[in-house]
C-alpha positions as CSV (number, residue, x, y, z in Angstrom):
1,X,12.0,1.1,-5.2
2,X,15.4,2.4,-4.0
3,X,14.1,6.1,-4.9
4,X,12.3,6.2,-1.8
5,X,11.9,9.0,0.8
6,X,15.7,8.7,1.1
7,X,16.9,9.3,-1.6
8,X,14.1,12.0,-2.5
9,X,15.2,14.0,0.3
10,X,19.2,13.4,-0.3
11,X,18.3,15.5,-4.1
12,X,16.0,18.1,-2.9
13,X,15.5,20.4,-5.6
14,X,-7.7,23.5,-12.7
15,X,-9.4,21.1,-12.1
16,X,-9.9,18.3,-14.9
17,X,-12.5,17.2,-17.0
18,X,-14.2,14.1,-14.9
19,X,-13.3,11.0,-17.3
20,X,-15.8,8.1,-17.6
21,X,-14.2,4.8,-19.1
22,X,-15.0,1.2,-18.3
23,X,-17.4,2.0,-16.0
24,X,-15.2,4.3,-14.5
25,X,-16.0,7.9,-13.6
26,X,-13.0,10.3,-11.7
27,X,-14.3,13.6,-10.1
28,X,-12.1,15.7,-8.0
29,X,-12.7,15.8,-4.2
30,X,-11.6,18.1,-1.4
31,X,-8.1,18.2,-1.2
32,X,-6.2,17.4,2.4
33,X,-5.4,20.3,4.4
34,X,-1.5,19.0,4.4
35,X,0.4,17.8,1.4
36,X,1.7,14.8,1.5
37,X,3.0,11.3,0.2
38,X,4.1,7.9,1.3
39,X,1.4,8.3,4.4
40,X,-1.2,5.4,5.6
41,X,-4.9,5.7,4.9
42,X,-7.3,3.3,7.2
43,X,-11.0,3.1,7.2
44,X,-12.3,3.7,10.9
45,X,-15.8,2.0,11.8
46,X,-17.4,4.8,11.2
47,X,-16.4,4.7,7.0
48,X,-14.6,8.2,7.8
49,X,-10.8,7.8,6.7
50,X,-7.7,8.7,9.3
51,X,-4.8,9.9,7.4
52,X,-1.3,10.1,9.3
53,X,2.1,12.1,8.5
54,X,3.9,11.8,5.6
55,X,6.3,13.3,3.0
56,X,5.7,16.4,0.9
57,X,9.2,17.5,-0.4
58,X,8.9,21.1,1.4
59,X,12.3,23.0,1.9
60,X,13.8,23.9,4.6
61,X,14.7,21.1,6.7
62,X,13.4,19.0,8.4
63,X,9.5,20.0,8.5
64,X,9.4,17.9,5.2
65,X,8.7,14.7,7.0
66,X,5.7,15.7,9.5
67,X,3.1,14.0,12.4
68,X,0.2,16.2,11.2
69,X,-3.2,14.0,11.0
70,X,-6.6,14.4,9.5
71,X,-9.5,12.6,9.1
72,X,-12.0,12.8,5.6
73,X,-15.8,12.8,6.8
74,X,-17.5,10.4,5.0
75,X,-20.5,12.5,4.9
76,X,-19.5,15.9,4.3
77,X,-16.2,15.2,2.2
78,X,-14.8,17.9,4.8
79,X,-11.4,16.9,5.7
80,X,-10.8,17.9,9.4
81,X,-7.0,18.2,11.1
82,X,-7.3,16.0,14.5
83,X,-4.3,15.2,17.0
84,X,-1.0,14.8,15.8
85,X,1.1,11.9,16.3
86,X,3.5,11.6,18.5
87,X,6.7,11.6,16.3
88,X,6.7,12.5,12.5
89,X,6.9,9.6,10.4
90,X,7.0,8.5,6.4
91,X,6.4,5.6,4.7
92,X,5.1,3.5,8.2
93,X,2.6,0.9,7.7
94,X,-0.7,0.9,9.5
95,X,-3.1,-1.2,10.5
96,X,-6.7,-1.2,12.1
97,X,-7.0,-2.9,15.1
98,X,-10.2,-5.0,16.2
99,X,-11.5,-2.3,18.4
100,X,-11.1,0.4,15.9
101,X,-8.2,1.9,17.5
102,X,-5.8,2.3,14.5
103,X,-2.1,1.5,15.1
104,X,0.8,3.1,12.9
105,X,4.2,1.7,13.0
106,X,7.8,2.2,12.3
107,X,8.2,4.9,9.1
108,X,11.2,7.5,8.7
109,X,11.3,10.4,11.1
110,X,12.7,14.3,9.6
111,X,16.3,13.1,11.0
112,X,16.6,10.3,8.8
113,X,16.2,8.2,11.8
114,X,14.7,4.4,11.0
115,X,12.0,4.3,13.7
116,X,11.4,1.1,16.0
117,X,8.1,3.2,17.5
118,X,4.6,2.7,17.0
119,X,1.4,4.6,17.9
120,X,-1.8,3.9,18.6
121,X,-5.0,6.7,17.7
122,X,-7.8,6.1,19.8
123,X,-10.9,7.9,17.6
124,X,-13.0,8.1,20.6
125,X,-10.5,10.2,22.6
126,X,-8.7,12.3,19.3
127,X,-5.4,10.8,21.4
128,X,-2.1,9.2,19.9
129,X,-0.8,6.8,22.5
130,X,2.8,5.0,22.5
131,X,3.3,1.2,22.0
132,X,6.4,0.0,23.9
133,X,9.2,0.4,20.7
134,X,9.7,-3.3,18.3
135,X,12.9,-5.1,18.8
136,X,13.7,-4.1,14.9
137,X,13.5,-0.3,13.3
138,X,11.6,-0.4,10.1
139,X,10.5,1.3,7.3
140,X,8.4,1.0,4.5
141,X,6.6,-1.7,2.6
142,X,6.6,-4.1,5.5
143,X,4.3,-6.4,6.8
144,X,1.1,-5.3,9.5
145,X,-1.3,-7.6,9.5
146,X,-4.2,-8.3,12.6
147,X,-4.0,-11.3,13.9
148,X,-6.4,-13.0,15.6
149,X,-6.8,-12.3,19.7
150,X,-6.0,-8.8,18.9
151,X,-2.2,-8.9,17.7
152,X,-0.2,-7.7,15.2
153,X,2.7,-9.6,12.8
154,X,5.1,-7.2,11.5
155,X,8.2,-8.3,9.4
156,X,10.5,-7.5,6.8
157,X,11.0,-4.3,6.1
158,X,14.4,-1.5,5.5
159,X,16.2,-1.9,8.7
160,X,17.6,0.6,11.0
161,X,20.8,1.1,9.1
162,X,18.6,2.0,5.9
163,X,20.0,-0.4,3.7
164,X,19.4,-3.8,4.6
165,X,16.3,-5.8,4.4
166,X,15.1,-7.1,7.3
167,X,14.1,-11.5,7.8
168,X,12.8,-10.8,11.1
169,X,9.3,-11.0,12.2
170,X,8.0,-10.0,15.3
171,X,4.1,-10.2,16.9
172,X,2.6,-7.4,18.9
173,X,0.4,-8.3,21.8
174,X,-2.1,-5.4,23.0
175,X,-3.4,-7.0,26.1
176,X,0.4,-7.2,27.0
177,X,2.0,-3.9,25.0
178,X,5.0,-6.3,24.4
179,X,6.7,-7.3,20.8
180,X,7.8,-10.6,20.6
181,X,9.9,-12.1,17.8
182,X,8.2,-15.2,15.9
183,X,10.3,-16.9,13.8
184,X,12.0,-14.9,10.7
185,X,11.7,-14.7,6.8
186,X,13.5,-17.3,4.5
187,X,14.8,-13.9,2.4
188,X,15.3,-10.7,3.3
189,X,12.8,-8.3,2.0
190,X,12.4,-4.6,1.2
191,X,10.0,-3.2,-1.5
192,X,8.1,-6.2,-1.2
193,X,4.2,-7.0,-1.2
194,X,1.9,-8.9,0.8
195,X,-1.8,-9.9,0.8
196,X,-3.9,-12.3,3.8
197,X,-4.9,-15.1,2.2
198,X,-8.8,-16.2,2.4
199,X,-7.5,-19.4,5.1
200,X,-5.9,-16.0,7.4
201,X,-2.2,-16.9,6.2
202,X,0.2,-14.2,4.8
203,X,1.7,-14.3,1.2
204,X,4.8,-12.2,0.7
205,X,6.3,-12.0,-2.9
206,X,9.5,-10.2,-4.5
207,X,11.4,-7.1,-3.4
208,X,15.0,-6.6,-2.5
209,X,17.5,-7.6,0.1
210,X,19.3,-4.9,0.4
211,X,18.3,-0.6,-0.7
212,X,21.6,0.3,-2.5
213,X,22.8,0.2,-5.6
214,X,23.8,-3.2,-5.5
215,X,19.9,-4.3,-4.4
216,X,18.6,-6.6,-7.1
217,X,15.1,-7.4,-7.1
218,X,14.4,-10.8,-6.2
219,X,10.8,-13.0,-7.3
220,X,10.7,-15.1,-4.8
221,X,7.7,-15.8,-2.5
222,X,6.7,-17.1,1.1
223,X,4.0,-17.7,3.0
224,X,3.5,-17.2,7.1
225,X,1.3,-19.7,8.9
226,X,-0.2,-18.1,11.8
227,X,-1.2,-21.2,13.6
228,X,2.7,-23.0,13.6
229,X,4.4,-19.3,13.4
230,X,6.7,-20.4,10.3
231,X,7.4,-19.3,6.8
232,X,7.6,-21.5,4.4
233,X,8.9,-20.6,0.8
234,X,6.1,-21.1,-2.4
235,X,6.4,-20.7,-5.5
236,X,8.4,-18.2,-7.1
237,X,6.6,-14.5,-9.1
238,X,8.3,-15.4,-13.0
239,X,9.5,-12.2,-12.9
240,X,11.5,-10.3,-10.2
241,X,9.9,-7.0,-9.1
242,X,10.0,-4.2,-6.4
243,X,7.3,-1.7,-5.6
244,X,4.8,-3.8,-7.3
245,X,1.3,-4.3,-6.2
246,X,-0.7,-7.2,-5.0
247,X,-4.5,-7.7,-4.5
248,X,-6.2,-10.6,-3.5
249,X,-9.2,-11.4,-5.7
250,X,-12.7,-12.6,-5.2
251,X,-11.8,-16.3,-5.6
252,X,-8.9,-16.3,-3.6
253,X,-6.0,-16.1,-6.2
254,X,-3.6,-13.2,-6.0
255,X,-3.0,-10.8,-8.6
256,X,0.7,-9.2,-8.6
257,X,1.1,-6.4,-11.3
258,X,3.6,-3.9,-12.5
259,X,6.5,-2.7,-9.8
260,X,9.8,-2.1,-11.3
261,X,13.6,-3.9,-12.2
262,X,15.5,-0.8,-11.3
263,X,15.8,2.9,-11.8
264,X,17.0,3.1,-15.5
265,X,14.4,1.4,-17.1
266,X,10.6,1.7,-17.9
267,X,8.2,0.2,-15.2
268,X,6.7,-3.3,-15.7
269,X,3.4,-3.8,-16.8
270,X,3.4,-7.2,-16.9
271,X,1.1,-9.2,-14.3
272,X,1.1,-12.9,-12.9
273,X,-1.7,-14.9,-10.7
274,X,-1.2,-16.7,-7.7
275,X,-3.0,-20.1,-6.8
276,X,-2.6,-20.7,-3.2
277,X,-3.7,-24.1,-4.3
278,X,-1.2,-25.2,-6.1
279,X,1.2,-22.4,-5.0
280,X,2.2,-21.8,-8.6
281,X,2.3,-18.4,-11.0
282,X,0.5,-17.7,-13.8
283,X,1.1,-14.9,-16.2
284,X,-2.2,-13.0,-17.2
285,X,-2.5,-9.7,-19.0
286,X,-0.1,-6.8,-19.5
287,X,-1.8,-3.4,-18.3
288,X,-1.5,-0.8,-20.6
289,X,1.6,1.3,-19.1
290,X,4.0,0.3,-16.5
291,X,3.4,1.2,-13.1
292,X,5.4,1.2,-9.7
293,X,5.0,2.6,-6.3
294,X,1.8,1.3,-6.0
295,X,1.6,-0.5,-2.9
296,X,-1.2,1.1,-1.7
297,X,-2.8,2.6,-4.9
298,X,-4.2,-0.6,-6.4
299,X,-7.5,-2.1,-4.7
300,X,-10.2,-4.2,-5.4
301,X,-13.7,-3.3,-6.5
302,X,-16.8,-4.6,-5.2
303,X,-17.5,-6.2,-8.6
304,X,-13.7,-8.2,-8.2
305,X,-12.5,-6.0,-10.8
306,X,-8.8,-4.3,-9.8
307,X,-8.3,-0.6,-9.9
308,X,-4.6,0.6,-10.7
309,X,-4.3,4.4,-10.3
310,X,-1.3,6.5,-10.9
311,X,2.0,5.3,-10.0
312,X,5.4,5.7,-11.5
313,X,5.8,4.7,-14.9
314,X,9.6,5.6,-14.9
315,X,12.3,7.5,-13.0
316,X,10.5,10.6,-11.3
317,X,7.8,10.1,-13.6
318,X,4.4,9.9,-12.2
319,X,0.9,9.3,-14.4
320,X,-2.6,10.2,-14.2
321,X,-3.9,7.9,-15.8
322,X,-5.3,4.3,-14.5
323,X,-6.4,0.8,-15.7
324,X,-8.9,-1.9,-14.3
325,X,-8.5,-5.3,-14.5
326,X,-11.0,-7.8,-15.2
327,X,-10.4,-11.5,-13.4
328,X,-12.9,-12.9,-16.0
329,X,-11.4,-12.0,-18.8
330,X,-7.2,-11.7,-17.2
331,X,-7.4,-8.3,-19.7
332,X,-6.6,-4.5,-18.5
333,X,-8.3,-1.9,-19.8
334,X,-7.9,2.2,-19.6
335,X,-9.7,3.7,-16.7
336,X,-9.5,7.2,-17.1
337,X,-7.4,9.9,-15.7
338,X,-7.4,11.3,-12.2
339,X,-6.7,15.2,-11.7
340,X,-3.4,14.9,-11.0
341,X,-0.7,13.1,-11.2
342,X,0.4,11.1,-8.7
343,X,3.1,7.9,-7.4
344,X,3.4,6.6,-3.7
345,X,-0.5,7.4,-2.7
346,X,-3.0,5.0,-0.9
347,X,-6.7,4.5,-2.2
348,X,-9.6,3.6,0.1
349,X,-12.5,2.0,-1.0
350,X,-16.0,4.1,0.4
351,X,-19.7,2.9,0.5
352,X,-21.8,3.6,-2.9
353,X,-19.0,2.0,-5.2
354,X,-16.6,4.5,-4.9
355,X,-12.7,5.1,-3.9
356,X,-11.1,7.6,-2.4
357,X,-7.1,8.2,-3.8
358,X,-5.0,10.8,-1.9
359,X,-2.3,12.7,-1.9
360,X,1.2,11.4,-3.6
361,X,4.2,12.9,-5.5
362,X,2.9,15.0,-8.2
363,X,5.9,16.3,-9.3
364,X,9.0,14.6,-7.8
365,X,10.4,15.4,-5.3
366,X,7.1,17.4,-4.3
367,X,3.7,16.0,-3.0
368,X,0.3,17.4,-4.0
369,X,-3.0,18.0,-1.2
370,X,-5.5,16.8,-3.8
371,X,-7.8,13.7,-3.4
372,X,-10.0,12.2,-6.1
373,X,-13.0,10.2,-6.3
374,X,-13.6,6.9,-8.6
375,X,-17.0,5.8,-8.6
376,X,-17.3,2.9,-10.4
377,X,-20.6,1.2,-12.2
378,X,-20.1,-2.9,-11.4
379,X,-19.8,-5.2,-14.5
380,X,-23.1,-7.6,-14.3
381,X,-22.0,-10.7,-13.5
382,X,-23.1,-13.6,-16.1
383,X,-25.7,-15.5,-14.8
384,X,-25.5,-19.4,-15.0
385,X,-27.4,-21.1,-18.1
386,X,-30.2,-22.9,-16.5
387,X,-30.4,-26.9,-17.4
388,X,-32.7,-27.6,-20.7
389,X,-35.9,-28.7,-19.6
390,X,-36.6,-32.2,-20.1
């Protein structure tokens, strides 16, 4: 959505009851020791969770944007500051690499600055190491995805000029610490979405070519094959959106929900389906308030249910509240309310059924410390009717 770190910064201005629904139970957690919004959240081996700079909407300038990282013991609940990053950085993307080292790229620095770095935390060590820089600045909502042999795709994103979304795709190779670019986007895409498919290629669907107030969302989708390095353009999402959320479900299919047509209007809550099949959209059900800036909020359960929590459900308006979706039955259904409210926050998913959701913009332009807990009960799954006995 074009009301983004940018243009957050450019207009600077008890604990709940625990809710059960659907299964559905939120208690309160520890809170981070740093507030803080529009920040990666990646499971380490281990199941603790490494959380990386950020936003929190602090005055004065610039110690609003940060480097400041933590890590949530799995164990104890205790969140524990480690080694800052090298440079301070919102809205990168981040992705877990296959020896556990994670790898955080691009972002917003305090300046305003659209970053072409990327850094690598080694858990073992506590250290933040540099990557040599991309050959494209980019920030937010962009493509990271492992690859196999150890590298990384990155594309699409805001570019370095803040305003235009980025075609270009570009592969990171550890063993060489190079970026190479491979091949580009049919569309240029900010605000988008994208999920690995179950065959290891890369869906991308929707968001906007340019971050102005010209941008129009677009619902177009494409797909990257990692084997020929080409994007190829699928079906299109039957209704544009930005700053929606996509989840890849049990069966394969992709669930796209909510996100938004611009500022002046109520978020969608309107969903479509995927079939990478037959590379064609199907609508399913509406959940039961719009939602957007939930990239990194929604997340599958362990039963193939799809947990939406928080998000914005209109200008500077962020919600509590969250629904679940059921794949059997393509219905949403309340989910109870977290402690807080909160928009541009990712959600892990723990051991025992349970998700952690931190951090976010509580009250625009300010983000909020606090971390909640959804521990979910999974729906039985039918069991097939055995043949009648002869």
């Amino acid at each position: 959505m074009k009301t983004k770190i940018i243009s957050i910064i450019a207009f600077p201005l008890f604990v709940c009851a625990t809710a059960y629904a659907q299964g559905i139970t939120w208690t309160p957690a520890n809170p981070m020791n740093k507030a803080r919004a529009f920040f990666p959240a990646v499971a380490l081996l281990n199941g603790n969770v490494l959380v990386a700079g950020g936003y929190d909407g602090s005055l004065p300038f610039p110690d609003f944007i940060f480097a400041d990282s933590e890590i949530y013991n799995l164990q104890t609940g205790a969140w524990t500051p480690i080694a800052p990053m090298n440079t301070p950085r919102a809205a990168p993307v981040a992705v877990r690499l296959e020896n556990g080292r994670v790898m955080v790229i691009g972002g917003g620095d305090q300046f305003f600055n659209i970053l072409d770095s990327a850094e690598i935390y080694d858990p073992s060590t506590n250290t933040w190491s540099k990557t040599a820089p991309m050959n494209d600045a980019r920030f937010e909502d962009f493509v990271a995805v492992l690859l196999p042999g150890g590298k990384v795709l990155v594309a699409g994103g805001t570019g370095i000029d803040g305003v235009t979304s980025l075609t270009s795709a570009e592969i990171y190779d550890e063993a060489t610490n190079t970026w190479t670019f491979n091949g580009s986007m049919n569309v240029g895409r900010g605000e988008f979405a994208n999920v690995v498919l179950n065959d290891g290629r890369v869906l991308v669907m929707g968001g906007i070519t340019e971050l102005s107030e010209n941008g129009q969302p677009i619902a177009s989708a494409e797909i990257y094959d990692p084997v020929t390095g080409t994007w190829t353009l699928t079906g299109s999402m039957s209704t544009a959106r930005e700053d929606h959320t996509a989840v890849r479900l049990l069966d394969g299919r992709v669930l796209v929900a909510g996100g938004a047509t611009s500022e002046d209007v109520p978020r969608l809550s309107s969903a479509e389906i995927f079939d990478p099949n037959t590379g064609q959209w199907t609508p399913t059900g509406d959940m039961t308030t719009g939602r957007s800036e939930e990239e990194y909020g929604g997340i599958r359960l362990r039963d193939g249910r799809v947990l939406m929590p928080g998000g914005f459900s209109a200008f500077e308006t962020p919600g509590a509240s969250a629904d679940v979706y059921d794949p059997r039955t393509g219905t949403w259904t309340p989910a109870g309310s977290m402690s807080v409210p909160r928009a541009g926050q990712p959600s892990t998913a723990l051991p025992g059924n349970r998700v952690l959701v931190m951090g976010g913009l509580n009250s625009p332009p300010a983000a909020t410390a606090s971390v909640d807990i959804a521990v979910t009960i999974p729906t039985p799954r039918p069991r097939p009717t055995p043949p009648p006995r002869p």
